[in-house]
N, C-alpha and C positions, 0 to 999 in steps of 0.2 A: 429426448433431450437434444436439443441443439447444440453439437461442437465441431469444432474447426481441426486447423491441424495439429493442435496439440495431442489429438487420440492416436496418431499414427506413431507407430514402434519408432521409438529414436534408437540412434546407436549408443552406449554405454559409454561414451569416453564425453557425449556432450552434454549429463546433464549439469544443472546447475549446483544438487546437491552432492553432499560426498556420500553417502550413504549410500554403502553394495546396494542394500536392498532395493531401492530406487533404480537402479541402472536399466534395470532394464525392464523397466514397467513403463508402458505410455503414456502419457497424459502429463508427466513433470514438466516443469521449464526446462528449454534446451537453451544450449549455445547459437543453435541454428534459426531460435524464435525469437531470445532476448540477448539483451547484453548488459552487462553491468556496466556502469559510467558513474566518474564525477560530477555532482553538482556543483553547487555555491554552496547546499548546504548541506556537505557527504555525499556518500554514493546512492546511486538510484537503480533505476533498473529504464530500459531503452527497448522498445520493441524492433526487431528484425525483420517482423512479419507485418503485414498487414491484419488488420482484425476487422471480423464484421463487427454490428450491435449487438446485443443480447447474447452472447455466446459464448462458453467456457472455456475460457482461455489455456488456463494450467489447474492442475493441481498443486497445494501446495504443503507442505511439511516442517518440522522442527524437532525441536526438547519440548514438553511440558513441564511447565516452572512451575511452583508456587507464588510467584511474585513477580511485577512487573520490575522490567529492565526495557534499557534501551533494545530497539529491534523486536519488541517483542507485541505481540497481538491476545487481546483476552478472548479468551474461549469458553471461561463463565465466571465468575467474581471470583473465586479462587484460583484459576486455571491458565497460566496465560503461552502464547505460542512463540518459544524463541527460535525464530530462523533470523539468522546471519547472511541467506545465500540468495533469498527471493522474498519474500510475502514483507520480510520484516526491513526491506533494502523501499518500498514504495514512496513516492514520494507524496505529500500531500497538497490540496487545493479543496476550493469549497467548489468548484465545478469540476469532480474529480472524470477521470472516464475507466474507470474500473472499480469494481465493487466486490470486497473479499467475503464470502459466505463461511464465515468461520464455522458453523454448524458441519457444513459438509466439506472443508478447506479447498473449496475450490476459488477461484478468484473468473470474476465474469466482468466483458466488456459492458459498457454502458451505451457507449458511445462506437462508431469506425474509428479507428487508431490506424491513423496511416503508420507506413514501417519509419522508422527513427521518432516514434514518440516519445514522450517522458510517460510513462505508466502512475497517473495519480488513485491516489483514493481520499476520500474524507474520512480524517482519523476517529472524527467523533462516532463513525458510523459503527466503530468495534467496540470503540473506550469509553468506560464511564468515567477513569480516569487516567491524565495522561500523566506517563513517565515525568514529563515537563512540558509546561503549559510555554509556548511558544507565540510572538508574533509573524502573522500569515504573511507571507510575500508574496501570494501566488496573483496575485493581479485582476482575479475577475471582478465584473461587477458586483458579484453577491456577496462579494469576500466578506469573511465574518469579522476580521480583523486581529482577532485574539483568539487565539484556537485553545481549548479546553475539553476535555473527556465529555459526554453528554450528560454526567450525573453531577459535577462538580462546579464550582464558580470562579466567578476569577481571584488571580492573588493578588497580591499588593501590586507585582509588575503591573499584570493584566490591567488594573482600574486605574492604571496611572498611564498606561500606554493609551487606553480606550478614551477616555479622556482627550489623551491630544489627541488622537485620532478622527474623535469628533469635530472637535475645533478645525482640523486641517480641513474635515469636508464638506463644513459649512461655506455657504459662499460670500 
């Protein structure tokens, strides 16, 4: 398996989690690889490090809930993963450059992530459904425009927003 620096021994006062048992295990999010920042739409997470492609970035950790909440990542239709401190802080885009392996909780680059990035992923890539179906701001081309769980459809917002949406990008 290909990984970077997130396997090398951190010191214990920088991970991201609070949990003893993490301290001192390698492979978590450090302070030294990421940082948490403001968005426009809450907090995110920011890389410190450079990242190649293809590569195991962090491991990552939580509670397992019974039910979805904000922050929170499914892990199989009953099962979902609440971190507050990393995995559940991501921001989303339809051209994301990170991809969370919920399976294994590790989280892999997609893309090089120069250092000071915004760490995205595609929400629909975990969720059949989302806590709240949201409109996308992320800008790319491919933008889907109304972002939705993968098993779910739009609400009333979504078909009313999609709607104008279309209208705006007709020419």
């Amino acid at each position: 398996m290909k990984t970077q620096a997130m396997d090398k021994a951190s010191a214990a006062s920088d991970c991201l989690y609070p949990f003893a048992a993490l301290l001192d295990k390698p492979g978590y999010p450090s302070t030294r690889d990421f940082q948490v920042v403001q968005t426009r739409y809450g907090a995110g997470i920011k890389s410190r490090t450079a990242f190649d492609s293809r590569i195991r970035i962090a491991k990552v950790s939580g509670y397992a809930l019974g039910e979805r909440q904000l922050h929170t990542l499914q892990i199989s239709a009953r099962i979902h993963l609440h971190d507050l401190w990393f995995s559940g802080l991501l921001s989303h885009s339809c051209n994301p450059n990170v991809f969370l392996d919920i399976s294994e909780l590790e989280l892999w680059s997609i893309l090089p992530i120069p250092r000071g990035t915004l760490l995205t992923m595609d929400y629909a890539s975990t969720e059949d459904v989302l806590f709240q179906q949201f409109a996308c701001q992320c800008g790319e081309l491919n933008c889907r425009g109304w972002i939705t769980g993968m098993k779910e459809t739009l609400n009333a917002d979504g078909q009313l927003f999609m709607e104008q949406w279309r209208q705006r990008k007709r020419p």
